[in-house]
LOVOBA-104558 format. One record per residue (C-alpha): residue number from 1; x, y, z; residue in three letters. Coordinates in nm, 4 decimals. Last residue first. Layout:
N
kepa->NUM, u->X, v->Y, w->Z, tidren->ALA .
...
END
This chain:
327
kepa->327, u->-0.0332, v->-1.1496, w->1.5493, tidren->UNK .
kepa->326, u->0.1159, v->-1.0014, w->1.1952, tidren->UNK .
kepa->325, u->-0.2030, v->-0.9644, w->1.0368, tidren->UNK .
kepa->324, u->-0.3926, v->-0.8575, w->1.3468, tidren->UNK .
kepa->323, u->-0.1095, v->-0.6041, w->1.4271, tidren->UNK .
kepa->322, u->-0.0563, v->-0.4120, w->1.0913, tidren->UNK .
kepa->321, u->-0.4837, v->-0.4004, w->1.1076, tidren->UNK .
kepa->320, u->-0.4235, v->-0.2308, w->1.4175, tidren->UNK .
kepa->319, u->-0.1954, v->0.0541, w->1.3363, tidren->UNK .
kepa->318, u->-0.3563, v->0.1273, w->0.9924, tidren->UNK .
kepa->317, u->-0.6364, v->0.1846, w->1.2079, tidren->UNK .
kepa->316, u->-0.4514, v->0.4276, w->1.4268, tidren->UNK .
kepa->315, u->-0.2230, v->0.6035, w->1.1525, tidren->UNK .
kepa->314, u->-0.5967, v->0.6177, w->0.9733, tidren->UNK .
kepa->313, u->-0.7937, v->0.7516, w->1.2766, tidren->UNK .
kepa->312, u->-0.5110, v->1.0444, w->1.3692, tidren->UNK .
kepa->311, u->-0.4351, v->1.1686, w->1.0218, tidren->UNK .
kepa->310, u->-0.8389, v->1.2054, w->0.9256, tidren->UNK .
kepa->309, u->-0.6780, v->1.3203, w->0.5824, tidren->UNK .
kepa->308, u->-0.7584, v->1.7104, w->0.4235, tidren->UNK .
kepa->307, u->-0.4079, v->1.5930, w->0.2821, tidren->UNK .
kepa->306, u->-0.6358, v->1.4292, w->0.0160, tidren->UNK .
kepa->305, u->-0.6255, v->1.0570, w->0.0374, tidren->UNK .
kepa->304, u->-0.4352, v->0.7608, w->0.0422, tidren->UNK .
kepa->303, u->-0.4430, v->0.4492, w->0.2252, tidren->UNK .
kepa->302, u->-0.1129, v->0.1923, w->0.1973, tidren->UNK .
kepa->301, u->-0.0529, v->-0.1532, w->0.3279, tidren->UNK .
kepa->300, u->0.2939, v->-0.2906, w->0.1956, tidren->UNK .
kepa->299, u->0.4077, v->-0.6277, w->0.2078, tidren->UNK .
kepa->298, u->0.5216, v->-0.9220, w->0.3216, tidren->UNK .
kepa->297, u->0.3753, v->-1.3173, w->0.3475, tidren->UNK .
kepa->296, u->0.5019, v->-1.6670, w->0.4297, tidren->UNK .
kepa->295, u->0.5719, v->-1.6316, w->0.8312, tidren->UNK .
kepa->294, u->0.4168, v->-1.3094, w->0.8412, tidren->UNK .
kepa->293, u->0.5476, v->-0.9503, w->0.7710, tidren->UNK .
kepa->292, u->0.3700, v->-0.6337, w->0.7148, tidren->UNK .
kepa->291, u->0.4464, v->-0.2877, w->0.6084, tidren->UNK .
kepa->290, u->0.3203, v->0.0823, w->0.6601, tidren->UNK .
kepa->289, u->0.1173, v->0.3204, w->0.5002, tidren->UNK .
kepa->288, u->-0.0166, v->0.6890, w->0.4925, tidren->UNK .
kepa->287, u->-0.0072, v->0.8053, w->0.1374, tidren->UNK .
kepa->286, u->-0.1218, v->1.2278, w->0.1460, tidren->UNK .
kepa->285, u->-0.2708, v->1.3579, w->-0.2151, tidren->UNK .
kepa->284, u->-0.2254, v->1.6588, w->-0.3760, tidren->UNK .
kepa->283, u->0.1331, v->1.6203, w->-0.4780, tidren->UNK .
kepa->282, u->0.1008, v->1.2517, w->-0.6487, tidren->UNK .
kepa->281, u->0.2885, v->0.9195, w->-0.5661, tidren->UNK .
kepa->280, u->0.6299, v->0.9963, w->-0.4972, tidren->UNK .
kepa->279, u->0.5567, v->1.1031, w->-0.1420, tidren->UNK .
kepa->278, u->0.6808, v->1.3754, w->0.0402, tidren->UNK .
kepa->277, u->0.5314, v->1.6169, w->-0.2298, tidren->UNK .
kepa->276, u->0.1977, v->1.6166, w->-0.0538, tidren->UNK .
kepa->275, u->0.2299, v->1.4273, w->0.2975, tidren->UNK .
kepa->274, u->0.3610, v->1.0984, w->0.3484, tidren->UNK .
kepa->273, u->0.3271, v->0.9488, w->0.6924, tidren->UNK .
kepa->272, u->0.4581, v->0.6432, w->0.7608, tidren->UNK .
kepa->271, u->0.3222, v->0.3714, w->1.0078, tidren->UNK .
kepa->270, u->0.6483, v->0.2103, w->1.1500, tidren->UNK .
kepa->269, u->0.8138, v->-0.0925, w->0.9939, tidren->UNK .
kepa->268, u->0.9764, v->0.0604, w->0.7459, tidren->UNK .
kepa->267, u->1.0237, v->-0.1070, w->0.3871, tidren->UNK .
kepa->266, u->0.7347, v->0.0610, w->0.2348, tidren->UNK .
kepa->265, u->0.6226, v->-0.0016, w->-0.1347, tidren->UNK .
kepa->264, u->0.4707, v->0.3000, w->-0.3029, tidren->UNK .
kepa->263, u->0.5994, v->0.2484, w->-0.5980, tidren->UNK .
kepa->262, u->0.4857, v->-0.0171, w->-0.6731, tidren->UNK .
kepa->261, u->0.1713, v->0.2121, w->-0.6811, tidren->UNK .
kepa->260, u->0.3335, v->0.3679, w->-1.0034, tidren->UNK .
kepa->259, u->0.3977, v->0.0606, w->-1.1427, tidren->UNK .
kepa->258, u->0.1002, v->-0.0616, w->-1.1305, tidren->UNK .
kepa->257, u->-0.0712, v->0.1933, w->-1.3257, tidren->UNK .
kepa->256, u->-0.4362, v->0.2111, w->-1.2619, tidren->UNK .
kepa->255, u->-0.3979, v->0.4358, w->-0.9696, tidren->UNK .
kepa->254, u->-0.1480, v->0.6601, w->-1.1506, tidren->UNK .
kepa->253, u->-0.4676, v->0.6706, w->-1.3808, tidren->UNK .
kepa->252, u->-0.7299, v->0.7633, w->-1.1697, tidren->UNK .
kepa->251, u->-0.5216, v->1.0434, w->-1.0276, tidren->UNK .
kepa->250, u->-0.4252, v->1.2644, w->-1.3623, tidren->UNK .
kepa->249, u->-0.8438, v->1.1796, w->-1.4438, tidren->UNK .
kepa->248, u->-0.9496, v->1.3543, w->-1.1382, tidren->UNK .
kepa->247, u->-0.6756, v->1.6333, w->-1.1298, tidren->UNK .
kepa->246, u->-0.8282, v->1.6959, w->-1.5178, tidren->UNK .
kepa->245, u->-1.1848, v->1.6652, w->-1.4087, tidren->UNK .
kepa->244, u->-1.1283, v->1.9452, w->-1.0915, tidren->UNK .
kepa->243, u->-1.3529, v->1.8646, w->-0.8300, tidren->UNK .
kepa->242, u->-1.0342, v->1.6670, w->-0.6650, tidren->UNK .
kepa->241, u->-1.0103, v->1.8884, w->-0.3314, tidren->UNK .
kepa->240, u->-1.3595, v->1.8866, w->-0.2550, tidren->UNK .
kepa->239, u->-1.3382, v->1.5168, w->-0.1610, tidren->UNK .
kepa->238, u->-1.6032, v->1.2408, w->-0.2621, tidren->UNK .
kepa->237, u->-1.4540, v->1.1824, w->-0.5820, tidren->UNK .
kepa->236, u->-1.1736, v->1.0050, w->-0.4206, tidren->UNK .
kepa->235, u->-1.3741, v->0.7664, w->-0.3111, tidren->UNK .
kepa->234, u->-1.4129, v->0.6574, w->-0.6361, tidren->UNK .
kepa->233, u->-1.0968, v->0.3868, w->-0.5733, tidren->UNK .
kepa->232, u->-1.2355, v->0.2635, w->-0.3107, tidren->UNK .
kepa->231, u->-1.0203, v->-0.0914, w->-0.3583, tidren->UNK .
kepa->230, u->-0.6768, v->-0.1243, w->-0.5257, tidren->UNK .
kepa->229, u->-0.5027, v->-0.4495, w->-0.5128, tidren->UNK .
kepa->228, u->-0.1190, v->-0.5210, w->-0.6155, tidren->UNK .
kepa->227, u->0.0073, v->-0.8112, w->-0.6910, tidren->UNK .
kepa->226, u->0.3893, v->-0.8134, w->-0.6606, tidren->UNK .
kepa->225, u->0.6483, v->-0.9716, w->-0.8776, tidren->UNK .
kepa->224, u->0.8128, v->-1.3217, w->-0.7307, tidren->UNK .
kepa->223, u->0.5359, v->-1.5729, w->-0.8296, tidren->UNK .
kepa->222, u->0.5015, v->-1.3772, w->-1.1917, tidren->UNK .
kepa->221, u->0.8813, v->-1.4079, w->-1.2320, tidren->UNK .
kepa->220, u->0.9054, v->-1.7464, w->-1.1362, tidren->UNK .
kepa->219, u->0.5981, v->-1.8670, w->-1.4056, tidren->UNK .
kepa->218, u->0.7332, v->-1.6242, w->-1.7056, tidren->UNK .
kepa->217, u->1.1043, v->-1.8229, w->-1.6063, tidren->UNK .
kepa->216, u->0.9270, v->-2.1322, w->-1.6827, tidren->UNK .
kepa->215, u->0.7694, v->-2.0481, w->-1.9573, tidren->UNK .
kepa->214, u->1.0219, v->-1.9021, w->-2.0994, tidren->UNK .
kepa->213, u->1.2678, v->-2.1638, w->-2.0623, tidren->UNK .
kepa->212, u->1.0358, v->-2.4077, w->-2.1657, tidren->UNK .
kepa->211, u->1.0236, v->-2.1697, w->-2.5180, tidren->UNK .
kepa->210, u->1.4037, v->-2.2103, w->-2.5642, tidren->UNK .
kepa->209, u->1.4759, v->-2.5428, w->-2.4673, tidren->UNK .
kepa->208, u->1.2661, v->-2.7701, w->-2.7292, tidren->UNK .
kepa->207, u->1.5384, v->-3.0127, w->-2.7785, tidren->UNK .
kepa->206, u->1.6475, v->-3.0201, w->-2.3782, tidren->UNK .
kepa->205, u->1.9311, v->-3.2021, w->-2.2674, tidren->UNK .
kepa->204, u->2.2108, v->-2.9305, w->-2.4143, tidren->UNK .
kepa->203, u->1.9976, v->-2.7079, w->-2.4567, tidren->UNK .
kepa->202, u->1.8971, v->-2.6627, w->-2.0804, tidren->UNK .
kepa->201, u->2.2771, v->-2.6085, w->-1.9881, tidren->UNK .
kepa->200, u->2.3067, v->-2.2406, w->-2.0876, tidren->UNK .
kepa->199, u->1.9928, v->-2.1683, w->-1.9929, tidren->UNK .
kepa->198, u->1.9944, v->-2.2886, w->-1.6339, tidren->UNK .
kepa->197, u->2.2537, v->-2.0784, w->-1.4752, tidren->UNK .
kepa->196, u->2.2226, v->-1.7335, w->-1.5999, tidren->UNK .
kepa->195, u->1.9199, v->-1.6728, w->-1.6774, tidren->UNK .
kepa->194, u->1.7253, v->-1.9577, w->-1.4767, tidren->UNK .
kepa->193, u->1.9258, v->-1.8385, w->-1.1530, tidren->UNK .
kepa->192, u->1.7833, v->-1.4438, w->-1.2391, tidren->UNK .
kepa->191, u->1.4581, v->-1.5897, w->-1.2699, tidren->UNK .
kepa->190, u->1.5147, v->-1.8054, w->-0.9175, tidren->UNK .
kepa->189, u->1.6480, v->-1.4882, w->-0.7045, tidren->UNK .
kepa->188, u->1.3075, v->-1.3603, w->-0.5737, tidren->UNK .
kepa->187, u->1.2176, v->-1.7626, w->-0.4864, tidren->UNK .
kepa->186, u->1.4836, v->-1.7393, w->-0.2785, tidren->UNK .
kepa->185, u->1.7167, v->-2.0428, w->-0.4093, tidren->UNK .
kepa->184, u->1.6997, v->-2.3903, w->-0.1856, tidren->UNK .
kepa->183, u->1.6427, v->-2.6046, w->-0.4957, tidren->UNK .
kepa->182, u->1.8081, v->-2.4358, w->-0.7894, tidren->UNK .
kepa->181, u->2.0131, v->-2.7264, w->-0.9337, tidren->UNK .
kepa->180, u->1.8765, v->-3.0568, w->-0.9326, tidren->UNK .
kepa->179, u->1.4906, v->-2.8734, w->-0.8669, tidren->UNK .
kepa->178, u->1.5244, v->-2.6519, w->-1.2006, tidren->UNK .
kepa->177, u->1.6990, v->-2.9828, w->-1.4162, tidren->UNK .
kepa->176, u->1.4487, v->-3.2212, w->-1.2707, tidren->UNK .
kepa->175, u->1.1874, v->-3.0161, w->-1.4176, tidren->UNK .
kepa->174, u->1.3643, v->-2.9483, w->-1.7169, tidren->UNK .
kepa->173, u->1.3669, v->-3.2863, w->-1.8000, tidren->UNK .
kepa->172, u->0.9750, v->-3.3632, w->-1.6971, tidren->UNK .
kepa->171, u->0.8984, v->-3.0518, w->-1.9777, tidren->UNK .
kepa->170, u->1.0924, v->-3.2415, w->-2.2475, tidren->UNK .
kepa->169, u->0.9534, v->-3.5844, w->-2.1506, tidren->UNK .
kepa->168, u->0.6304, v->-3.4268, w->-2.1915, tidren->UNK .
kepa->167, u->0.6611, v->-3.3528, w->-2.5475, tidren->UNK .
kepa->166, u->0.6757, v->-2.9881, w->-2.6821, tidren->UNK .
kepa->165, u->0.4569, v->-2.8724, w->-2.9761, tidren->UNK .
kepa->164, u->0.2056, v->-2.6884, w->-2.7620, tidren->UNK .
kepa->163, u->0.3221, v->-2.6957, w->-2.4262, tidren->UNK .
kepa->162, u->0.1037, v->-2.4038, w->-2.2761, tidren->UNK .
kepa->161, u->0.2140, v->-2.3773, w->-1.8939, tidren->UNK .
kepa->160, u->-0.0653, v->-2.3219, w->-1.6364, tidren->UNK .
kepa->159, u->0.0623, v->-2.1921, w->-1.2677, tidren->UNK .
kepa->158, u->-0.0216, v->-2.3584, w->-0.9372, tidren->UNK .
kepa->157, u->0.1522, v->-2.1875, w->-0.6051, tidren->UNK .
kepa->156, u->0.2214, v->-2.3282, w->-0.2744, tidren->UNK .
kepa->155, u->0.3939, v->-2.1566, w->0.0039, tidren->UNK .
kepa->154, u->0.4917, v->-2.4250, w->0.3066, tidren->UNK .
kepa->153, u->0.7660, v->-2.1744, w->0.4351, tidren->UNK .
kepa->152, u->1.0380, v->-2.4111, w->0.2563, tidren->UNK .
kepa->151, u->0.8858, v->-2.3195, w->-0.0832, tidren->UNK .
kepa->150, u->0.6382, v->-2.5370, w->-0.3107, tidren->UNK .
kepa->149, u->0.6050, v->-2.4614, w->-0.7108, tidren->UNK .
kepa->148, u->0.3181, v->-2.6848, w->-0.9031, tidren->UNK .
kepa->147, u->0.3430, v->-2.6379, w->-1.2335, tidren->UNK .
kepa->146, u->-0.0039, v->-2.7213, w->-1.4406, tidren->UNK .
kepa->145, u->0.0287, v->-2.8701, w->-1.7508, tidren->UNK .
kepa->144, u->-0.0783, v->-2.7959, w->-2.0988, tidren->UNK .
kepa->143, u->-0.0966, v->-2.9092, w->-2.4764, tidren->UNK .
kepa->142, u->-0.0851, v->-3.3126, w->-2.4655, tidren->UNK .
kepa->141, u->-0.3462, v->-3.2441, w->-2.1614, tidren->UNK .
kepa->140, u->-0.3642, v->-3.1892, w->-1.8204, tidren->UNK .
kepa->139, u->-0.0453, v->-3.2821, w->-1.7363, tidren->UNK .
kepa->138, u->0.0718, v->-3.2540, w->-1.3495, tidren->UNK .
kepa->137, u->0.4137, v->-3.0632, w->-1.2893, tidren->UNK .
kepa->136, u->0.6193, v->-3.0493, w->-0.9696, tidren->UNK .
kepa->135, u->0.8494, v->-2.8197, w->-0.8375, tidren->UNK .
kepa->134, u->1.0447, v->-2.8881, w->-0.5166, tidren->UNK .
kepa->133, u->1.1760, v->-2.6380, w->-0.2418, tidren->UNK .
kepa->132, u->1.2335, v->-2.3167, w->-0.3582, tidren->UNK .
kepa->131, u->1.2844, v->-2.0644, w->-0.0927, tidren->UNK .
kepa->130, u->1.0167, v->-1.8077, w->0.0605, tidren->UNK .
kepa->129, u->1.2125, v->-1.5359, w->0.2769, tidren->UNK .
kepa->128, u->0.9431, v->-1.2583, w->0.0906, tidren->UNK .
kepa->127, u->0.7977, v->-1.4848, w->-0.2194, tidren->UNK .
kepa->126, u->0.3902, v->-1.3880, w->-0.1350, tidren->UNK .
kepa->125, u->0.4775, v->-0.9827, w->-0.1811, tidren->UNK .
kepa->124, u->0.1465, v->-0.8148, w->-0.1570, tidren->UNK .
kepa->123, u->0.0969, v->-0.4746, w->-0.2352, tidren->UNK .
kepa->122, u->-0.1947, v->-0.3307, w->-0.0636, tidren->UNK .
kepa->121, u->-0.3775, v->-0.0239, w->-0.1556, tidren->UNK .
kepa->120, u->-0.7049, v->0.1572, w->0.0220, tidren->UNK .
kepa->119, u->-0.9137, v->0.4479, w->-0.1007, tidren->UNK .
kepa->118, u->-1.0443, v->0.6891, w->0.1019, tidren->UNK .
kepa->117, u->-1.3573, v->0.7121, w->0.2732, tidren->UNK .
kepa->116, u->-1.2315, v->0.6536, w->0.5837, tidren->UNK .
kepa->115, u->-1.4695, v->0.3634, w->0.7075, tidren->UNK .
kepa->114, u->-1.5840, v->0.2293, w->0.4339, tidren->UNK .
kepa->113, u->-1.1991, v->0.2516, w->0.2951, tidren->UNK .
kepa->112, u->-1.0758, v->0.0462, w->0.5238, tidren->UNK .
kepa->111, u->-1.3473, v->-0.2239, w->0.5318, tidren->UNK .
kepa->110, u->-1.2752, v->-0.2899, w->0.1412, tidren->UNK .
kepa->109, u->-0.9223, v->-0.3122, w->0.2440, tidren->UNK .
kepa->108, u->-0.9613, v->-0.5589, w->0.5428, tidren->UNK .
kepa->107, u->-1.1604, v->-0.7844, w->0.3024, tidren->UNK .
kepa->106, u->-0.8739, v->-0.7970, w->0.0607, tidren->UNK .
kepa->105, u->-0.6711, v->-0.8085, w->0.2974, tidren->UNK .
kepa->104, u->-0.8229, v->-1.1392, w->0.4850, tidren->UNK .
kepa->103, u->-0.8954, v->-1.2792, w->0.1266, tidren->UNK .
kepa->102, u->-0.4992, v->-1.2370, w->0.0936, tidren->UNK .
kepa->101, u->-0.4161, v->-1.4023, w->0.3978, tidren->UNK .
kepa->100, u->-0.6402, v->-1.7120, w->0.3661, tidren->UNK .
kepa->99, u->-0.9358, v->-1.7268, w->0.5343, tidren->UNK .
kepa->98, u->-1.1178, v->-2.0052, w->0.6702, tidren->UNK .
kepa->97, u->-0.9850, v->-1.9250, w->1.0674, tidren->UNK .
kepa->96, u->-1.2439, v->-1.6010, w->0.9952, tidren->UNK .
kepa->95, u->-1.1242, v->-1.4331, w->1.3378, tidren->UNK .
kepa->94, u->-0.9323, v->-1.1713, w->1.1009, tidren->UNK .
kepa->93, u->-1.2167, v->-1.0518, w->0.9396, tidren->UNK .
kepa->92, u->-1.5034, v->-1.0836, w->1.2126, tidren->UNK .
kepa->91, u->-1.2305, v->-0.8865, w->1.4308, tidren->UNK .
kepa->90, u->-1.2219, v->-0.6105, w->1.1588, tidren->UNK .
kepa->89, u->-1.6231, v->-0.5403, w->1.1842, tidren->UNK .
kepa->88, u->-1.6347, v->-0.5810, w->1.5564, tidren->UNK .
kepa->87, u->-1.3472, v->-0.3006, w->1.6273, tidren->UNK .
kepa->86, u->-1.5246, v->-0.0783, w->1.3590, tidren->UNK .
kepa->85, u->-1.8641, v->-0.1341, w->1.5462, tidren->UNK .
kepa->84, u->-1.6952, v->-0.0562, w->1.8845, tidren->UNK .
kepa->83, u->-1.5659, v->0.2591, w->1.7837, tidren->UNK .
kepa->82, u->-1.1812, v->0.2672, w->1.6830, tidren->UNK .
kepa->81, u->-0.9623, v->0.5223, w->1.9049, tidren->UNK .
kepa->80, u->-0.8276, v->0.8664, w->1.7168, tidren->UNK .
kepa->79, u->-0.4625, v->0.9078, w->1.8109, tidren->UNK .
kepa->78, u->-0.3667, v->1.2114, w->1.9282, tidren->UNK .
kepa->77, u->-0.1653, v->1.4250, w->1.6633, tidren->UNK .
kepa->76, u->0.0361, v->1.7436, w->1.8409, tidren->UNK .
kepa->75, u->0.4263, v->1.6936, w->1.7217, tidren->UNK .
kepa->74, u->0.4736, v->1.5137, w->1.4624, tidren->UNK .
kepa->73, u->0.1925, v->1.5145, w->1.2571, tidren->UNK .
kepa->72, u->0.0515, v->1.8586, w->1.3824, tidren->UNK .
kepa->71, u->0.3920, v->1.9527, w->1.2367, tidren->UNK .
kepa->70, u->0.3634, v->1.7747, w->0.9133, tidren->UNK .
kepa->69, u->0.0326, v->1.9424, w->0.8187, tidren->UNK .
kepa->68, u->0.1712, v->2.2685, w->0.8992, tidren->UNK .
kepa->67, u->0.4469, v->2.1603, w->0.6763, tidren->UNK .
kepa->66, u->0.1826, v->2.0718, w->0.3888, tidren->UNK .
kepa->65, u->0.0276, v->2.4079, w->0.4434, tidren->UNK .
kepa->64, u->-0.2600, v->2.4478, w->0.6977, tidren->UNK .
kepa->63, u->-0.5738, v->2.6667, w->0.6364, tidren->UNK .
kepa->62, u->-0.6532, v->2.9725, w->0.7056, tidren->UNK .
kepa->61, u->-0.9484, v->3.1902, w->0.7464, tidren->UNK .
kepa->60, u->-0.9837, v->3.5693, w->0.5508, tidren->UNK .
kepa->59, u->-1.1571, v->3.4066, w->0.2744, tidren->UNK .
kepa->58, u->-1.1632, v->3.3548, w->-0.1049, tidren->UNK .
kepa->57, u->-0.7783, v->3.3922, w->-0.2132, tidren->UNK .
kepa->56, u->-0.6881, v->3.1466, w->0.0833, tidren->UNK .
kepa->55, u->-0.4301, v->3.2003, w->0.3351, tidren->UNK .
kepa->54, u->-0.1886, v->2.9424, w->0.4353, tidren->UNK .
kepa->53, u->-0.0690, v->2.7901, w->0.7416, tidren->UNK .
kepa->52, u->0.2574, v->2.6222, w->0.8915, tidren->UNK .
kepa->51, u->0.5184, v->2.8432, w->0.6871, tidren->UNK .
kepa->50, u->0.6506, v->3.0521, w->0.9671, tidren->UNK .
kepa->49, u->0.5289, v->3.3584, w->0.8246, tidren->UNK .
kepa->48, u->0.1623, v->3.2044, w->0.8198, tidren->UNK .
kepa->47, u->0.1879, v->3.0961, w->1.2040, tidren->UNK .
kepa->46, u->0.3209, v->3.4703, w->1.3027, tidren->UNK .
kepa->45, u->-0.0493, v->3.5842, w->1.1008, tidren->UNK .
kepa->44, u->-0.2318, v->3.3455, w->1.3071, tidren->UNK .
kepa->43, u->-0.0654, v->3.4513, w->1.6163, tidren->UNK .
kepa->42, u->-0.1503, v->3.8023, w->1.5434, tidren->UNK .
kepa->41, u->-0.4725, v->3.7391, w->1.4173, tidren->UNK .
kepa->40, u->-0.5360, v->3.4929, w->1.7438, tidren->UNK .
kepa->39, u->-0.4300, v->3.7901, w->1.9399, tidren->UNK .
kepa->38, u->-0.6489, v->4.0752, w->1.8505, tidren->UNK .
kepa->37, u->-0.9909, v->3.8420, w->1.7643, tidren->UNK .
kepa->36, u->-0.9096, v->3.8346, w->2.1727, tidren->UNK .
kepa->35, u->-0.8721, v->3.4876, w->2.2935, tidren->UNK .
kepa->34, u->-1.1034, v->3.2316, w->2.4991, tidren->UNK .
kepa->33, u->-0.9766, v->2.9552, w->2.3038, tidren->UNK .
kepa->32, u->-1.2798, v->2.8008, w->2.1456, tidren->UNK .
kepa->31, u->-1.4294, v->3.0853, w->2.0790, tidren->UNK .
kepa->30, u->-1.1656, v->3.2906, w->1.9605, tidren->UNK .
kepa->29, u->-1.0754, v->3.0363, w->1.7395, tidren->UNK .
kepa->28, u->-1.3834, v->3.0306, w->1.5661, tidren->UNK .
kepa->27, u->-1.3950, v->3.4017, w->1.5163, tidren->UNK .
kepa->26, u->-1.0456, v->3.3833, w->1.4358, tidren->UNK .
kepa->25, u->-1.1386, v->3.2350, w->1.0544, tidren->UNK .
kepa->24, u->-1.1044, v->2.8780, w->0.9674, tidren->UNK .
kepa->23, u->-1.0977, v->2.7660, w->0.5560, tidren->UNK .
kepa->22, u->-1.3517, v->2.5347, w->0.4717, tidren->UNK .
kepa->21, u->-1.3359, v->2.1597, w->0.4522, tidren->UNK .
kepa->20, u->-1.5368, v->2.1118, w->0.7496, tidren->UNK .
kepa->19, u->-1.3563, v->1.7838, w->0.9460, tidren->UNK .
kepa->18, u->-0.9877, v->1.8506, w->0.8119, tidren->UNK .
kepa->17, u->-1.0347, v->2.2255, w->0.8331, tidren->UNK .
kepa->16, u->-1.1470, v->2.2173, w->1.1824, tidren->UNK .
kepa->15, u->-0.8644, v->1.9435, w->1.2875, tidren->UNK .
kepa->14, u->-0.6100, v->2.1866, w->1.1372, tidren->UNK .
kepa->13, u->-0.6974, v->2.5322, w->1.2670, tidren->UNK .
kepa->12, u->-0.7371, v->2.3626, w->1.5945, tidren->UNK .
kepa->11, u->-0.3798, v->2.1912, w->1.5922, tidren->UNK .
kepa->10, u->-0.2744, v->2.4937, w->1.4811, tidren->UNK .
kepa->9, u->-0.4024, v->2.7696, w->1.7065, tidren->UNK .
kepa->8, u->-0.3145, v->2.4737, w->2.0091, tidren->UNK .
kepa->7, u->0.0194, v->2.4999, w->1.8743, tidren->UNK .
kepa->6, u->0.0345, v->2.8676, w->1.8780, tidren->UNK .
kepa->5, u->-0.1041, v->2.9084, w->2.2557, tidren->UNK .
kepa->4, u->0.1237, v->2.6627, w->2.3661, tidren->UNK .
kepa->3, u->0.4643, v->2.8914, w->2.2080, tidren->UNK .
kepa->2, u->0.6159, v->2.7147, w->1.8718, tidren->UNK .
kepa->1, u->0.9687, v->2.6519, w->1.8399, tidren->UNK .
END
């Protein structure tokens, strides 16, 4: 249990180190807490042994370890409030009646990380509680239609199906064969339904059976998988902590790999706060992020950065964008 005087040491050393990137010495603290140089080393020193700070190899200032991180997390945090610009600049987002939810992230993320300098990651899942309710095709020509899949929360998606080599009397047979005997399926569960339910029947209707099974189960699989968006990704070069071209490049690519940011998916509804190794992501990097659920809509809204992180304006922003999507 930490005294008053060695919290407020910590939150100081903390929101010092997040803001000027260099390590704080007892000078600083001495003037801010009207302490002898005496006592802050002391407590300093009693902070260190506890595990909250560390001491750097090129100054006699601290900085806070990934549990000191946690603790002003937990325990001392106040919550940064959004300017009025910030405020305008989201409400012009989600006022936009024109928008559809994922231009409204899209946007949202490419205001994010303006305003953090980090970069921003959403993981949209469209198929959360959606459940098959028709599926339609419309030729285009003897070589391709376009499916048309509706769910019960009014979700519509179009997908292009190559039919090279198969008539359309095939493709209008397995049609009725998916909405005769999936209809009402999560859309999550309908690839595992075409596996084991509608294969082995297809052939016996269907000459050309194999490859409109693929396609079709390509199309439900592609609905149901998550798309993932990635915006400020250089932002990352603007912090000290990734001068290094090797920790650069390491970075870069877990963000390219989308399965790595699946990853990332959160399934609590609070804003979560993932600090170093607490997250699976990388150790030199904190993910704050939380989920979102509309009517037709879920997923995951993530910012990362170093753990140098403004803690107290993302949780907050992260906070209120959570609440315009879902309001």
């Amino acid at each position: 249990m930490l005294t008053n005087r060695q919290e407020n040491i910590l939150k100081l050393i903390v929101t010092e180190y997040i803001h000027l990137a260099k390590p704080v010495g007892s000078k600083l603290l001495c003037e801010k807490l009207n302490c002898s140089s005496a006592t802050i080393r002391n407590e300093m020193q009693e902070l260190e042994e506890m595990g909250l700070l560390e001491k750097t190899h090129t100054s006699s200032g601290r900085v806070p370890s990934e549990a000191g991180y946690r603790y002003y997390v937990d325990n001392l945090m106040e919550l940064k409030e959004l300017n009025g610009e910030e405020v305008f600049k989201l409400q012009t987002v989600f006022r936009n009646t024109q928008l559809e939810l994922s231009d409204v992230l899209s946007k949202s993320l490419e205001l994010i990380s303006d305003m953090t300098s980090y970069t921003s990651v959403v993981l949209d899942k469209k198929s959360h509680d959606n459940k098959l309710k028709e599926i339609n095709i419309v030729p285009v020509s003897d070589s391709l239609v376009v499916v048309i899949i509706i769910t019960d929360q009014g979700y519509v998606e179009h997908k292009n199906i190559e039919i090279t080599g198969v008539s359309l009397d095939e493709v209008r047979k397995t049609v009725k064969l998916i909405n005769d005997l999936i209809v009402g399926t999560p859309i999550d569960e309908v690839s595992v339904k075409l596996e084991f339910e509608i294969k082995p029947i297809i052939g016996r209707y269907v000459k050309q059976h194999e490859m409109l099974y693929n396609a079709f189960y390509d199309v439900f699989t592609d609905i149901s998988s998550k798309n993932v968006s990635v915006v400020g990704k250089n932002n990352i070069l603007k912090h000290q902590e990734f001068n290094n071209l090797e920790k650069v490049e390491d970075l870069f690519s877990k963000l390219d790999d989308k399965e790595m940011l699946s990853s990332i998916e959160e399934q609590n509804n609070d804003i979560n706060v993932y600090i170093g190794h607490e997250n699976k992501m990388d150790p030199d990097v904190t993910v704050i992020k939380t989920n979102y659920k509309t009517n037709k809509d879920s997923g995951t809204i993530a910012i990362i950065g170093p753990k140098r992180m403004e803690y107290d304006k993302v949780v907050n922003l992260l906070d209120y964008i959570k609440k315009q999507i879902e309001r």
